[in-house]
C-alpha positions in Angstrom: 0.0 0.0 0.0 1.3 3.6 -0.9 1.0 5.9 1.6 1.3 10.0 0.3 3.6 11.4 3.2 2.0 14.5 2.4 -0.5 13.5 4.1 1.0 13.3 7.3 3.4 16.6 6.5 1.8 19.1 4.2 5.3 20.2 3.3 8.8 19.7 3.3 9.8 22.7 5.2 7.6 22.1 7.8 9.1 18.1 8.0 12.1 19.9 8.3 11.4 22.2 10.8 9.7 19.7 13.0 13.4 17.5 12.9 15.4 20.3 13.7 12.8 21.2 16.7 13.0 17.8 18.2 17.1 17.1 17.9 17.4 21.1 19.3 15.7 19.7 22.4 17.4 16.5 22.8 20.6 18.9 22.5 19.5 20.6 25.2 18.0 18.3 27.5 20.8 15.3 27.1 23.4 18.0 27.7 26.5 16.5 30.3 29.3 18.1 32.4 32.5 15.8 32.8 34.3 16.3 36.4 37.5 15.1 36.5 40.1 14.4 39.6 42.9 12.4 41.5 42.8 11.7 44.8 45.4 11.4 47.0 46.1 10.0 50.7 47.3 13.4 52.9 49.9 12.0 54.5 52.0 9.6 52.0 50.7 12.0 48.6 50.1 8.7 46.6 47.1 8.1 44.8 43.8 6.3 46.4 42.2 3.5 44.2 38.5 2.2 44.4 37.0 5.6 46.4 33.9 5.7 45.9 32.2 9.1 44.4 28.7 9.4 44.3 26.5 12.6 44.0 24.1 13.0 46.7 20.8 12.1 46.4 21.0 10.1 43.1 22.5 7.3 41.8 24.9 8.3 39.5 28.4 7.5 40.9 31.8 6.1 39.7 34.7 5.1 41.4 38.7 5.9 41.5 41.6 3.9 39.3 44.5 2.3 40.6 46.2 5.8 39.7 43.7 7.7 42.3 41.6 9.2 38.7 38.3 9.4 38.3 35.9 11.0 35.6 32.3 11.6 36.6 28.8 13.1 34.3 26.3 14.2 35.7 22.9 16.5 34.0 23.7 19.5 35.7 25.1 21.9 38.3 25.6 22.5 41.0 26.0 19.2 42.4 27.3 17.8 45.8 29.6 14.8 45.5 30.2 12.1 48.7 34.1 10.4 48.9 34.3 7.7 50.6 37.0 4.8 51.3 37.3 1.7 53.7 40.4 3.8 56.1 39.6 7.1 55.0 37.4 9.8 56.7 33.9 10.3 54.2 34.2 13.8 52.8 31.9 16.1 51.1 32.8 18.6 47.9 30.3 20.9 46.2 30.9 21.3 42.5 29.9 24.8 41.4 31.6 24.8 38.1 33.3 22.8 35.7 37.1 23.6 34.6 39.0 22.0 31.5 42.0 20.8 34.4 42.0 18.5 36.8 40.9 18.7 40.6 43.0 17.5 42.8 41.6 16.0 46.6 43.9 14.8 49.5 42.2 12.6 51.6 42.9 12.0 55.8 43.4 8.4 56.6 41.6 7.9 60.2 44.5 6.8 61.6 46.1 10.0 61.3 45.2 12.6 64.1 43.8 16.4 63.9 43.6 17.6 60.7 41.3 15.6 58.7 41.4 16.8 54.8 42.7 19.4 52.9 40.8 20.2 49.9 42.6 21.9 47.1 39.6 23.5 45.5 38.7 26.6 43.4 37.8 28.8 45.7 38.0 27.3 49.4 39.5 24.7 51.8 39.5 23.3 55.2 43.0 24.3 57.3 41.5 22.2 60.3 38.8 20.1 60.5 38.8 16.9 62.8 35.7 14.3 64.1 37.5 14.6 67.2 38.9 18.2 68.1 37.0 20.8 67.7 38.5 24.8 67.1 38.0 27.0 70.1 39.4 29.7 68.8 42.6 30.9 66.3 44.5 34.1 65.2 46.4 34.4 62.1 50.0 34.8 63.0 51.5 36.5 59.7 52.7 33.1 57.5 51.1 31.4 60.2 48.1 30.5 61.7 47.5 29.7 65.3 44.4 27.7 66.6 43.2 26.6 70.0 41.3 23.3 69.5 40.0 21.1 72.3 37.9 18.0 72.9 36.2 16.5 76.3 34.3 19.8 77.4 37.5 21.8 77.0 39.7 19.7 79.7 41.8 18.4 76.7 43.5 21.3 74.5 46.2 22.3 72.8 47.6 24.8 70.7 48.6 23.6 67.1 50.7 26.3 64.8 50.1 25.9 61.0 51.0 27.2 57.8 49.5 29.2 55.2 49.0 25.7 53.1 47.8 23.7 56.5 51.2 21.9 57.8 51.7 21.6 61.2 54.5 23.1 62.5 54.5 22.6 66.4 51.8 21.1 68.7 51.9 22.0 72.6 49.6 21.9 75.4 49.0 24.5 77.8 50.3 26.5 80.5 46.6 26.2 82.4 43.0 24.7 81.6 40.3 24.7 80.6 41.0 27.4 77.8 39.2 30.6 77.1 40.3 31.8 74.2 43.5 33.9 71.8 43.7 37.1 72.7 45.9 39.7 69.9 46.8 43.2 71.1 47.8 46.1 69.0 51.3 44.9 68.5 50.2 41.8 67.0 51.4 39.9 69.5 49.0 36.7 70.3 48.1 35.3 74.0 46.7 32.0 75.6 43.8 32.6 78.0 42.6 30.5 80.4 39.1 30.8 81.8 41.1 31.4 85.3 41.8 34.6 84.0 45.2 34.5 82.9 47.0 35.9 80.1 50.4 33.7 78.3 52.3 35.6 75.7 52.9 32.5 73.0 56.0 32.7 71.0 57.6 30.4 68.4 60.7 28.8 68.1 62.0 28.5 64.9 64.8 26.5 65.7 63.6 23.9 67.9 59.8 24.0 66.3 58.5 24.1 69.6 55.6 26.6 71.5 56.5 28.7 74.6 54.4 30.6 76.8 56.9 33.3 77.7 55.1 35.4 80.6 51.9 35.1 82.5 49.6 38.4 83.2 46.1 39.0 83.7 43.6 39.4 81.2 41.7 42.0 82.5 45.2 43.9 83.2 45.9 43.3 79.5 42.9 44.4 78.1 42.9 47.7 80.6 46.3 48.3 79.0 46.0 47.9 75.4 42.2 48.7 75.0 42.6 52.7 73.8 45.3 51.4 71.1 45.1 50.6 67.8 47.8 50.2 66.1 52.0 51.6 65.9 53.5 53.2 62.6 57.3 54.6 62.7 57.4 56.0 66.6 53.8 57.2 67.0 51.1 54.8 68.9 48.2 56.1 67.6 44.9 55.3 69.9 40.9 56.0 70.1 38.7 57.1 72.6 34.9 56.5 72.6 33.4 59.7 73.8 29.5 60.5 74.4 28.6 56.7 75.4 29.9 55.8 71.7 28.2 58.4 69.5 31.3 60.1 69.0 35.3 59.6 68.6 38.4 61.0 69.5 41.9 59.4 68.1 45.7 60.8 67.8 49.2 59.0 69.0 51.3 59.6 71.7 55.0 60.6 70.9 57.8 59.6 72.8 58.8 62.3 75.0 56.2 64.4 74.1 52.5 62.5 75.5 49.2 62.7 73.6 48.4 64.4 70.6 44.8 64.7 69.3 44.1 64.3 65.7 40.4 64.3 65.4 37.2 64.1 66.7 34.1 63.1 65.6 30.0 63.3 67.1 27.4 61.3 65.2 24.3 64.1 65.9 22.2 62.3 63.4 22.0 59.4 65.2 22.0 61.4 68.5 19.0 63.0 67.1 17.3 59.9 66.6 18.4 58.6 70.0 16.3 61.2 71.6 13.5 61.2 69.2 13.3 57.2 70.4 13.3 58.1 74.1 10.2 60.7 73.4 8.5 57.6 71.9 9.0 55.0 74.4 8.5 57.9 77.5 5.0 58.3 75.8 3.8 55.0 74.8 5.1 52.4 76.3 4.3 53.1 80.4 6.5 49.8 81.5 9.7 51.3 80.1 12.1 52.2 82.8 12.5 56.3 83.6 15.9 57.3 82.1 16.9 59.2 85.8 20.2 61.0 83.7 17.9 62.1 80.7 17.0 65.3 80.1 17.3 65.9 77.1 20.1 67.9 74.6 22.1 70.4 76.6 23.1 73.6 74.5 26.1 72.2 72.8 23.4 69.3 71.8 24.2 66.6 73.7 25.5 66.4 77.2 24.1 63.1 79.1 25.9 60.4 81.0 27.7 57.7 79.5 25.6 54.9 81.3 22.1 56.2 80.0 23.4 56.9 76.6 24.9 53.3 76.4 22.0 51.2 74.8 24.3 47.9 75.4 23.5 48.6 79.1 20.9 46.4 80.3 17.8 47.4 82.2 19.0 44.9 85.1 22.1 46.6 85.3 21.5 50.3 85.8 20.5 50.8 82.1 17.6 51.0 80.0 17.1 48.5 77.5 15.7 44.8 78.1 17.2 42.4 76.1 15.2 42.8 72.7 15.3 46.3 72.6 19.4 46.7 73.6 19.6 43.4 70.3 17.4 46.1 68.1 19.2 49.2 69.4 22.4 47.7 68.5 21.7 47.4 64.7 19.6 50.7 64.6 22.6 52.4 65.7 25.4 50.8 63.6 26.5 54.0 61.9 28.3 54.9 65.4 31.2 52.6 64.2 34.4 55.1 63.6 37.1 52.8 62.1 40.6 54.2 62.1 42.6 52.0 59.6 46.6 52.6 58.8 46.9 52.1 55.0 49.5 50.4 52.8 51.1 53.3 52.2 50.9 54.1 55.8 48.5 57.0 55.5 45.1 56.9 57.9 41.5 56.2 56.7 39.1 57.5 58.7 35.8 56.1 57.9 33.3 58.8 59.5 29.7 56.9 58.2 28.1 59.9 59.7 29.2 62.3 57.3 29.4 59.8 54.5 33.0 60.1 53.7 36.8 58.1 54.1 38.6 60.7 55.7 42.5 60.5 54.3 45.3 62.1 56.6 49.0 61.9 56.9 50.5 59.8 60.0 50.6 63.5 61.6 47.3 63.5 61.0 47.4 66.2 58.3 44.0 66.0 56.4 45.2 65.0 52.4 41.3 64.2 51.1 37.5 62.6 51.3 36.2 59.9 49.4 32.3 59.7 49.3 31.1 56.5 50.3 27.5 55.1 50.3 28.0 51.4 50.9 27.0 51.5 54.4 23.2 53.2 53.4 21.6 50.0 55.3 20.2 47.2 52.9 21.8 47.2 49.1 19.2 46.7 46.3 20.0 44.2 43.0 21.6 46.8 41.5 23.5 49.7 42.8 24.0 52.3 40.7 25.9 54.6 43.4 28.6 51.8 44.3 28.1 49.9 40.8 27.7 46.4 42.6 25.6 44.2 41.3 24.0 41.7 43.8 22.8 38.2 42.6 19.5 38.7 44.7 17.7 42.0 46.8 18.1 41.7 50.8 21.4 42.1 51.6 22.3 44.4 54.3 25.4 45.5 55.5 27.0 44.2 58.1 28.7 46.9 60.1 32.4 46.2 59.9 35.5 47.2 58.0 38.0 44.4 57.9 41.4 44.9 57.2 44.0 42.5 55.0 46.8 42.2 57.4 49.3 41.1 55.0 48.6 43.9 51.9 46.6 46.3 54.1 43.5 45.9 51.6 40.1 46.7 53.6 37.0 44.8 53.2 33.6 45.3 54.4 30.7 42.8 55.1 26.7 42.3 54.0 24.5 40.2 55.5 21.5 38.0 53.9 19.9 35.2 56.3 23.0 33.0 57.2 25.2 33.9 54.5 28.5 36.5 54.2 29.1 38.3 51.2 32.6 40.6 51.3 33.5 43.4 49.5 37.0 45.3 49.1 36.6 48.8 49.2 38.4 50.8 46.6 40.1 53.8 48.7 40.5 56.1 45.9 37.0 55.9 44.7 34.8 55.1 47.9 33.5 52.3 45.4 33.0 48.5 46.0 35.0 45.4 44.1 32.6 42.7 42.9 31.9 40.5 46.4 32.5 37.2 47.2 29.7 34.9 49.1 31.2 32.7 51.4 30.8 29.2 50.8 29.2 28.3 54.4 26.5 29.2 55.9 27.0 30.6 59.4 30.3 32.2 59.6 32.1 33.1 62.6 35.0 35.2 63.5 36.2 36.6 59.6 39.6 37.3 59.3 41.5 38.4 56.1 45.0 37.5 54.8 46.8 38.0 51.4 43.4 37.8 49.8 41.7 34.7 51.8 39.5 34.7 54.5 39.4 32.7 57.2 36.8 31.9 59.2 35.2 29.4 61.7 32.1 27.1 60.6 29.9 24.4 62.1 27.6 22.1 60.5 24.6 20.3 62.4 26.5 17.2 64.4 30.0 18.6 63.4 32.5 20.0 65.6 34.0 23.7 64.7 36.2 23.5 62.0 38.9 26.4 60.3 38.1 27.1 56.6 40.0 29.2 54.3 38.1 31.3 51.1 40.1 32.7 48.5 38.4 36.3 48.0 
């Protein structure tokens, strides 16, 4: 029987179009991404066979050579993969992208004690993480990185010095437990504190790669001491002053010989305004809120009240107040009263007065040299920017109240906030603009620190213990 395939397709074109239609959409839709890696054991550096890759919650998975390779496809990104090995810790890597080289993964037998992997990944990396010790605290020691890690409710600790790439270069326990935390003062150097109260100065010893704990001093005493200063450039010791319960600043640097000399100083009335403007409120609607006994409201110069009632981080329990909630929203509503003083690379001072809206520039003799407009810390930052030219993948994020300063390269940074996540910025000083940002991997991020372009920072997962985790920015 002859069938006419007109009948079926009135015309050739449309036969034609109809074919391309349908292999366009297998293209599409049967589209793979190859990830390709080695994977080696941390200790020895020779290659694993038969680990066991699979990405979560499917069944696609492959497993490792007897040269440590692998090659897995998989529909789409991003994906989370699973490692796994019989004498090897089970890891977790998320693959964001896809890159023509390949990855390589170093593995931590279980065997082996603290650190548990180091992942040599695009953009970040665990220094220390371990099922068994967890990190109390660390400080970034130039090159080196020290971290306070601890296990049995703190009465087992020790202090473990690494490198920039995550070797270990001494271990040592401690002068006293259980341990408090790593205290740095404005002359970089780093101290041990114990929850008796007690201060150690730590020190390294090159030569015989071993810890000391040179002196022993209180920590209140230390803090007392240091607290005004902020940092030393040539033979000046610069320090700030927090006048007017925190609305205002004053900073300069003593000179040998010659005591203190002023530089600058600095009252937030806006936010004094507003201060008062909230007291009004709460004085006329709110009959349970506590009489301010010290208020009376702006003097002739604008605003003369005592340090205690103007302190919103006082509690109501304490002589202050603010309950709880109100000192937790008072805190944030006020953030603009941070006044940063930051030596630069080219050991200049940047003054970052948010209540003018400016990056004031001076000379270490605090001779003024220029402003540089800045808008970044407006509050919340929409999709797009036009005054700092940042584009943000999504609306919501807020900023996050803090300048943070490269330690190595002097480069400053500055944090925004959305739900648990971190996004960082580096803040062009000649402009008052913002570099493209950098989300940081992991949700929850504690204690941010910022070296030669990576930042480090502290991160716990549900059922994990704290781990150190590096970010190239």
């Amino acid at each position: 029987m002859h069938m006419d395939l007109k009948g079926i397709y009135p015309n050739h074109r449309q036969f034609f179009l109809t074919a391309l239609l349908l292999f366009l959409h297998f293209f599409l839709y049967s589209q793979t991404f190859e990830f390709k890696g080695i994977i080696r054991d941390e200790q020895t550096l020779k290659p694993i066979p038969d680990v066991n890759i699979k990405v979560t919650g499917t069944n696609t998975g492959t497993a490792t050579d007897q040269s440590g390779r692998f090659a897995l496809r998989f529909g789409k990104i991003p994906v989370s993969l699973v490692f796994s090995c019989v004498g090897y810790e089970e890891e977790n890597f998320r693959v964001s992208k896809i890159t023509a080289s390949q990855i390589e993964f170093f593995m931590r037998s279980k065997a082996y004690n603290l650190k548990e992997m180091n992942v040599t990944a695009n953009n970040y990396s665990f220094l220390f993480k371990d099922r068994d010790y967890s990190v109390l605290d660390y400080e970034l020691a130039e090159e080196n990185v020290l971290i306070l890690v601890f296990r049995t409710l703190l009465n087992q600790s020790r202090l473990v010095l690494l490198n920039r790439t995550g070797d270990t270069l001494a271990v040592s326990t401690l002068p006293e437990i259980p341990s408090a935390r790593l205290y740095k003062d404005f002359l970089r150097n780093i101290h041990y504190c114990s929850k008796q109260g007690n201060a150690y100065q730590c020190s390294y010893d090159r030569d015989i790669k071993s810890l000391e704990f040179l002196f022993r001093t209180r920590l209140d005493s230390l803090q007392t001491l240091f607290k005004p200063f902020i940092f030393k450039l040539n033979d000046h010791i610069y320090f700030q002053e927090k006048i007017y319960g925190g609305f205002g600043t004053s900073f300069g640097f003593i000179e040998p010989g010659k005591g203190k000399k002023y530089i600058r100083q600095v009252i937030n009335k806006k936010k004094i305004t507003e201060y008062f403007d909230d007291q009004v409120f709460y004085q006329r609607w709110n009959i349970n809120y506590p009489a301010q006994q010290n208020f009376s409201g702006p003097a002739s110069d604008g605003f003369i009240i005592t340090d205690q009632a103007f302190d919103f981080s006082i509690g109501d329990t304490s002589g202050g107040v603010y309950d709880k909630s109100e000192a937790r929203a008072h805190v944030f509503e006020y953030f603009k009263m941070t006044f940063p003083v930051i030596r630069t690379k080219d050991n200049s001072i940047a003054f970052f007065n948010f209540g003018s809206d400016v990056i004031e520039m001076m000379d270490k003799d605090g001779k003024f040299l220029n402003k540089i407009p800045i808008t970044f810390h407006k509050g919340s930052m929409s999709k797009y920017d036009s005054a700092t030219r940042v584009s943000l993948p999504e609306t919501g994020w807020r900023w996050g109240t803090m300048i943070l300063v490269d330690e190595n390269n002097r480069d400053m940074y500055t944090l925004f906030f959305k739900n648990d996540m971190v996004r960082i910025h580096r803040i062009d000083l000649e402009t008052g603009q913002l570099h493209k940002g950098t989300i940081l991997p992991l949700p929850y991020p504690e204690k941010i620190e910022i070296y030669d372009g990576e930042a480090y920072f502290l991160n716990k997962g549900l059922n994990e213990n704290w781990k150190l985790v590096r970010c190239k920015l």
